[in-house]
Phi, psi and omega in degrees: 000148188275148198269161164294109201320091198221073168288135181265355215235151178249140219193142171230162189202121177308174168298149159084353172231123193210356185274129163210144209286095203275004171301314170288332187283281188330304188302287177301342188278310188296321185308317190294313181279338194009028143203186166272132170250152180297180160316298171300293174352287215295315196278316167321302186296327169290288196307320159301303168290296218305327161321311180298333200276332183299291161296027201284309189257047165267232186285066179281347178266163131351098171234184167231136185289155151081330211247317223297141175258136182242103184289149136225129187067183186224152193262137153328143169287025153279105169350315193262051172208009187227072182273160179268165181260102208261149161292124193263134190243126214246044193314138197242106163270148188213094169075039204010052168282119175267133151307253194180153197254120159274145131225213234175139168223150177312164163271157174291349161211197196071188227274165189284172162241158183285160206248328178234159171309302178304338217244000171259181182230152197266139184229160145320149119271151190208159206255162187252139184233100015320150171255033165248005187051029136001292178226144184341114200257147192279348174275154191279134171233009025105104165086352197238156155239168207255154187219145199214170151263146183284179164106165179070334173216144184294168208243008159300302178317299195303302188295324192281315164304299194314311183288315185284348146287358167098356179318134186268000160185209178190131161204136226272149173255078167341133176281003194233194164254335183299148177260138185250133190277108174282132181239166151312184152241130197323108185078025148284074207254133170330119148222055168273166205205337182274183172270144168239149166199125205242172193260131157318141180300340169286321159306303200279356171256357174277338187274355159295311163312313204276318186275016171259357167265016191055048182248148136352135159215132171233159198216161196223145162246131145194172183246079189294179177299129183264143170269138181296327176222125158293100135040305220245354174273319159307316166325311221271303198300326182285001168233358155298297195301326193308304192304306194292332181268355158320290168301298198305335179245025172278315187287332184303299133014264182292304208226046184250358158288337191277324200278016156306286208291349174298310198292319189274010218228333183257354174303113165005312168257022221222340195202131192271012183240001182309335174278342184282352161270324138002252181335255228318316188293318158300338174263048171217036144251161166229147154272086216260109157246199202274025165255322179274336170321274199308312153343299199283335176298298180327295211287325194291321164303354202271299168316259231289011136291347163309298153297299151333330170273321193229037156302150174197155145347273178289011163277318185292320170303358180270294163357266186302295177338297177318320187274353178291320172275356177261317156004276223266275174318311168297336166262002180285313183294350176260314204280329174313299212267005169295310199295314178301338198273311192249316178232100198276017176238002185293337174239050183268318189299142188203141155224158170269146169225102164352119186052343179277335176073181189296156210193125157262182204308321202276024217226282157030273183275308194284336140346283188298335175279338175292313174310275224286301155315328160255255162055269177330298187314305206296336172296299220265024203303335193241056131259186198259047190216344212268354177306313193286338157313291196302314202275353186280301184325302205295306150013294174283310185288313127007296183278289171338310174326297193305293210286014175245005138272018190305321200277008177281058194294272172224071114269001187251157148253121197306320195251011152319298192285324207268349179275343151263015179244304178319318186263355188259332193288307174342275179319326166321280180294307176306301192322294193284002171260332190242325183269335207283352161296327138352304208227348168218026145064333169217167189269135196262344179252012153290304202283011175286300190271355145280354174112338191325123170053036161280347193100350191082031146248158206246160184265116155355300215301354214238148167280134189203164170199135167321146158263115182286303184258024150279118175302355202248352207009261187059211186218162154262126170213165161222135190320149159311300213283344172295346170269340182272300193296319180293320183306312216277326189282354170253348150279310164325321157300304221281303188309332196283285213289338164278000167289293191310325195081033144303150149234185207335293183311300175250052102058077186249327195317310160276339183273341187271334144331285182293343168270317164305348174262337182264340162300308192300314203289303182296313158338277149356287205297320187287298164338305168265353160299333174299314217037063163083033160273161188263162207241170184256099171297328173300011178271353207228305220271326189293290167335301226271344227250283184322310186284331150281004164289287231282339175293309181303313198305286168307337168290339194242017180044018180260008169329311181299295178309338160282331173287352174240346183307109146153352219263311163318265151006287193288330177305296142333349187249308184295315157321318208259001180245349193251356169246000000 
């Protein structure tokens, strides 16, 4: 009888097929594993990926960090009401000391801003009184700008008051963090004139601070020009696609010299512990049908509404700990099996240690430097360089993923699997960036992946690169599952097609490779059509990577045989172990 199923790897299986050949599972999990690790490892490294993988469909879409805009409703077709909406960069003087910079975005409608700095002028702030500008305000605004809180009025109203006090702009102070699309009023046309720009709740209480301290406060408006394509979105693009074909060719890589002798090293008759590795391998799968798919799509949105609701500070500090330790395994198993890959006797020398169990020397040092790095990361996570930390770990836990589906060859059914973890993932990523405002009034899984009521802490799980050449700076980033779920179905084309003797052209691995790149591109391309609201890239990546399997598949006729494939296979391996 087969032990209960408590797995790291995703893998599918019918009801009734339980003969699955564990001797090959064994062979790959040590490969996969590239050396022996203790016990405690093994069991740290199972509680960390199998987290990571649960969280694979946490903050998974494409966002801009810093940016994000909240469209509600649509502006009148009047011309003096249909300004585009630009990001305000908000300079702050104190006793005439510059301060520190906000920011802020225009209204649809009033007057333009200077594109540099140099080229606007500094005014007092004064808070308008009511301070919701309602109504006329009895403090002088006249030479000043003016700051109001939202609410109670509409925001023409607010702008119209503001101007007939003589005000040199107004900005308005969001109850959120979130930037708000300020509109007319229906059938309305605009003759404000002044700058209208609102602010963050946060914005508006540091500048609340300084003037409730009896200081000065001047404040400079202006928007500079943003670049249509950034540095760090290419960067970005070049290490999803790296990573996944990276992972899709790591065991081929590390461990396809080895797995004779691993394989003759677990035989029965060559080695009296075989079952006991047997076992271990067996408890580091996991089994996924389209029934438990859906179940898990059910839990993981059940987390991140969770997250969203009951973000905190010490919930992201759980976080980031898990990942840290899933880090720390993943790069301890890629750089061991790099090292082993050139010098295959280096991790012959072994001591034993208390609770940790034999251990070799070279298994060890790399621990502690994995330990030390992640550590590190973890110390410096909010300077602005720690980005290059966050992305190597994700990296690593990426490739690790992969390779510890390495021994899945023809034993899975290929497009069975990636077409129920895909499509449930689809419905997922959509649901929670575009429909979930329906229902909790903001997208909950931009505000997962931006931090809301985090504390000033960020969720890990990203990929992220700086905007190098944005005056406005902030990051790009993109989630694990966008690399994992597509990834898998494109480490799955290279098994396929070397199970078959494809080649390069004819195919599934490079074209699906390349569709996953025109997935990404498009992404993007929605991403600045959008103007940096975040977009579910598994809306673009799904299309580009499954629907063109399914497509190349009916053109070259072969559909079928991608849809039974392993399904043969394992029968014929079970036929041939029962005669």
């Amino acid at each position: 009888m087969a032990k209960p199923v408590d797995r790291v790897c995703l893998c599918w299986q019918r009801r009734g097929r339980e003969k699955i050949d564990r001797q090959a599972i064994a062979v790959a999990m040590s490969v996969a594993m590239a050396s022996p690790q203790p016990l405690l490892l093994r069991h740290l490294a199972k509680v960390a990926i199998t987290f990571g993988i649960f969280l694979l469909l946490s903050p998974v879409s494409i966002t801009s960090a810093d940016d994000d805009i909240s469209h509600h409703g649509s502006a009148p077709k009047s011309p003096s009401c249909d300004n585009t909406l630009r990001l305000v960069k908000v300079k702050i003087w104190v006793d005439g000391a510059e301060s520190s910079v906000l920011g802020g975005l225009t209204a649809r409608f009033g007057g333009s801003l200077p594109t540099e700095a140099k080229d606007g002028a500094r005014f007092p702030a004064v808070f308008t009184n009511p301070s919701n500008c309602c109504s006329n305000s009895s403090s002088k605004l006249s030479g000043f700008i003016a700051l109001s809180i939202r609410g109670d009025c509409d925001f023409m109203t607010k702008a119209e008051f503001a101007e007939s006090g003589g005000a040199a702009g107004l900005l308005v102070i969001n109850d959120g963090e979130e930037l708000l699309e300020m509109s007319c009023r229906e059938d309305h046309v605009s003759n404000i004139t002044i700058p209208i720009v609102m602010i963050s709740k946060s914005g508006g209480g540091a500048i609340e601070k300084f003037m409730t301290s009896s200081k000065k406060v001047e404040l400079l408006l202006y928007s500079p020009n943003r670049p249509i394509v950034d540095f760090s979105v290419v960067f970005l693009w070049l290490m999803a696609v790296g990573t996944i074909v990276c992972a899709s060719l790591w065991s081929e890589f590390t461990g396809s010299k080895k797995n004779d002798e691993r394989y003759n090293e677990l035989s029965p008759k060559e080695s009296s512990n075989a079952g006991t590795v047997q076992d271990d391998a067996e408890d580091e799968v996991v089994d996924i049908s389209a029934k438990s798919a859906i179940v898990f799509v059910i839990s993981a949105s059940t987390f991140l509404v969770l997250l969203y609701l009951f973000m905190s500070s010490w919930f992201v500090w759980l976080l980031i700990v898990l990942f840290c330790i899933g880090g720390i395994e993943g790069m301890h198993s890629c750089i061991v099996a790099l090292i082993l890959r050139k010098w295959r006797n280096s991790g012959d020398k072994k001591v034993n240690l208390p609770l940790l169990g034999e251990i070799s020397v070279l298994s060890i040092v790399v621990l502690l430097f994995c330990l030390v790095f992640s550590i590190v990361w973890a110390a410096k996570r909010k300077e602005s360089y720690s980005w290059v930390g966050q992305d190597i770990l994700v990296s690593f836990i990426c490739i690790t993923c992969f390779a510890s589906l390495s021994f899945l060859h023809e034993s899975i059914i290929f497009i069975q699997v990636a077409t129920v973890l895909l499509c449930c993932a689809f419905i997922y990523d959509i649901f929670w960036v575009f429909l979930s405002p329906l229902i909790f009034h903001d997208s909950v899984m931009i505000a997962v992946a931006r931090g809301d009521n985090s504390g000033g802490e960020s969720i890990p799980m990203l990929l992220r690169v700086p905007r190098t050449f944005d005056p406005w700076g902030g990051y790009d980033m993109i989630g694990f599952g966008d690399i994992l779920f597509p990834g898998l179905l494109v480490s799955f084309a290279f098994r396929y097609d070397k199970a078959n003797k494809k080649g390069v052209l004819n195919g599934y691995f490079l074209w699906l490779t390349i569709g996953y790149g025109f997935g990404l591109f498009f992404t993007y391309l929605g991403l600045y059509l959008m103007d940096g609201h975040g977009q579910p890239a598994l809306l673009y990546l799904v299309p580009c990577t499954l629907g063109f399997a399914v497509i190349l598949g009916a053109a070259r006729r072969e559909l079928k045989h991608l849809w039974n494939y392993g399904e043969e296979s394992s029968q014929s391996k079970e036929n041939a172990a029962e005669a």
